[in-house]
C-alpha positions as CSV (number, residue, x, y, z in Angstrom):
1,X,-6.6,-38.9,106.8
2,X,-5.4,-42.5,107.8
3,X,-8.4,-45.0,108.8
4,X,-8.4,-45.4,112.3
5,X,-9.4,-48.9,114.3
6,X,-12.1,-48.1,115.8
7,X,-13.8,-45.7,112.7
8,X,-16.2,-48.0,112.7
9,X,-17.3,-47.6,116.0
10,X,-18.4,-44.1,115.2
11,X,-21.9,-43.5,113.3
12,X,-23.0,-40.2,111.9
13,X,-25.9,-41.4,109.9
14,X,-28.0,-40.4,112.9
15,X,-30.7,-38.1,111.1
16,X,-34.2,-38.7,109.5
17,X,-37.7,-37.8,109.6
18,X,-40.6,-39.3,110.9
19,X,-43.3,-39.4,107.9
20,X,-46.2,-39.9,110.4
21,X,-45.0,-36.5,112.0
22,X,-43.1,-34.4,109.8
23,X,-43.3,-31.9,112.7
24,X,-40.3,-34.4,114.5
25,X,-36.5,-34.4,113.9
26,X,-35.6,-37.9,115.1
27,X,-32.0,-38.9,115.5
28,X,-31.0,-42.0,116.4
29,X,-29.8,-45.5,116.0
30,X,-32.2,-47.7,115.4
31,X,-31.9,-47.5,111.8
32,X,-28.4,-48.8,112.2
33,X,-29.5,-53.1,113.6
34,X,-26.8,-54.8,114.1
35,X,-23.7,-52.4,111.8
36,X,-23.3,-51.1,115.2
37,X,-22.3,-51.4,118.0
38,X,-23.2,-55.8,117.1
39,X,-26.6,-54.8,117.7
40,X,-27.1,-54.8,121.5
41,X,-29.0,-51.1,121.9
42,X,-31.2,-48.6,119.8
43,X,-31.6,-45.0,120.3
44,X,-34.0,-42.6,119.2
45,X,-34.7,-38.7,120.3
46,X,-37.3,-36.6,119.3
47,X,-37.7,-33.1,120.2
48,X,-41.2,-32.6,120.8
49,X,-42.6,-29.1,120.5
50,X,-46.6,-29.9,120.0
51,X,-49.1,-32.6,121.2
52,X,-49.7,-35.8,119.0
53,X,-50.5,-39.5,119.6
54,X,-46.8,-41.0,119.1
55,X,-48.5,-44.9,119.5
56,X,-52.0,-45.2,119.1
57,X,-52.8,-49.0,120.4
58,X,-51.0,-51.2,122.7
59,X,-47.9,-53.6,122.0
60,X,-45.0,-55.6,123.3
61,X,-41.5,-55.8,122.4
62,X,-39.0,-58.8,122.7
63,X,-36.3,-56.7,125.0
64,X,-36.8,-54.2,127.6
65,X,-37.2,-50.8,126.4
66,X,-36.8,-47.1,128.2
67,X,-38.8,-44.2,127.1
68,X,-37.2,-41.0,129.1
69,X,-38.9,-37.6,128.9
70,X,-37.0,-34.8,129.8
71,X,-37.0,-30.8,129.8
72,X,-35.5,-29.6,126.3
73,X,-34.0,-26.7,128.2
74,X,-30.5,-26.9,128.4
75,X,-30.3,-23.5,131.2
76,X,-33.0,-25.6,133.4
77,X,-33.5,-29.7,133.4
78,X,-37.0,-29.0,135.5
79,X,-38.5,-26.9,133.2
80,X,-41.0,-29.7,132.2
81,X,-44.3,-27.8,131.2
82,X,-45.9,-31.0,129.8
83,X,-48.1,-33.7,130.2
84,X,-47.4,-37.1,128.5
85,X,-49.5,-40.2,128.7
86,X,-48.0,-43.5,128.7
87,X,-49.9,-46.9,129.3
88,X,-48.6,-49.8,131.2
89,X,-50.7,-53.1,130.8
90,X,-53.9,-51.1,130.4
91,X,-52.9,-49.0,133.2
92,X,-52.5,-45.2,132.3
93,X,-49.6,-42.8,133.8
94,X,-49.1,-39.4,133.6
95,X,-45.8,-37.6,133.0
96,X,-45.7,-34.1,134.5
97,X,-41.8,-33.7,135.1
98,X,-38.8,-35.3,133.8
99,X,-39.1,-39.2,134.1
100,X,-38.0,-42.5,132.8
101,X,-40.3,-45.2,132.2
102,X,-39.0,-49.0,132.6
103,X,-40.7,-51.3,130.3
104,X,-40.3,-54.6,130.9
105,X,-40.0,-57.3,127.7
106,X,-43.0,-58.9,127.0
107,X,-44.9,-55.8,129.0
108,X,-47.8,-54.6,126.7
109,X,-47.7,-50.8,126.8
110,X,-49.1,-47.9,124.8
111,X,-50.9,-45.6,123.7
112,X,-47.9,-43.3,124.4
113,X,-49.4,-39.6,123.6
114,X,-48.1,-36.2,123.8
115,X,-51.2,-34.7,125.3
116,X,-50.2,-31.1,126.2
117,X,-46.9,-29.3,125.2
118,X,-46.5,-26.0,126.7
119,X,-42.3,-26.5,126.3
120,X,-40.3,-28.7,123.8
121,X,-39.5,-31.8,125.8
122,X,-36.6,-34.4,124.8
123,X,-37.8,-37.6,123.6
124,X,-35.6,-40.4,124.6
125,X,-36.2,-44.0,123.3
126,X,-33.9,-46.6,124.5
127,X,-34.3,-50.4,123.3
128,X,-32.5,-52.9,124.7
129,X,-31.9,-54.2,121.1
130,X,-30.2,-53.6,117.1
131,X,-33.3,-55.3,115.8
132,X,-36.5,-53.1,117.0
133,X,-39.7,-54.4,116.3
134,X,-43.6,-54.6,117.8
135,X,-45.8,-57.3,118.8
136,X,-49.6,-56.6,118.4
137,X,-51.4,-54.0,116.7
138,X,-49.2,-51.6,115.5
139,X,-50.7,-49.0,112.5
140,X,-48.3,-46.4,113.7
């Protein structure tokens, strides 16, 4: 088959697995910087079938990020049986349906934690940037 112009706009390299949590499968594009796209957005999702601490301490990053949580069942978006905690400038929310979260750059956030999984949920990890990276204490 003839190379096409925009080939290159297409990436299947999307798979890999999360050492931390082999339980994850994690597609996405962050692995990718700036080969695509010129580096203007990261993806990552994460079906997430048990509870675990994804961050563990808070952080900043230089963009804005979006971390979206949503129901994993594709017969009904609002079955969300779930509880996720995410912190926002030491200030803790909890997720109980299907939400997006705004963060702000420069906006120190985390832990972000999986605390009960009754359902999968869909993780969904947008950064406003090819070139992800923390600020602070990061082990995980």
């Amino acid at each position: 088959m003839a190379k096409g112009k925009y080939d290159k706009n297409i990436l299947t390299d999307l798979f890999w697995k999360d050492e931390k949590n082999p339980n994850l499968s994690v597609s996405g594009t962050r692995h990718a910087g700036d080969k695509w796209g010129g580096g203007y957005m990261s993806m990552d999702t994460d079906y997430v079938t048990q509870a675990h601490v994804m961050i563990s301490q808070p952080h900043i990053h230089k963009f804005p990020q979006y971390l979206n949580f949503y129901s994993a069942n594709p017969k009904d978006a609002q079955d969300f049986d779930a509880e996720v905690e995410v912190t926002i400038e030491g200030e803790k929310h909890i997720i109980k349906q299907p939400s997006s979260v705004y963060i702000p750059a420069g906006t120190h956030h985390g832990p972000v934690v999986f605390a009960r999984i009754n359902k999968p949920i869909l993780f969904i990890d947008i950064a406003l940037s090819g070139d992800y990276s923390r600020e602070g204490n990061t082990p995980d």
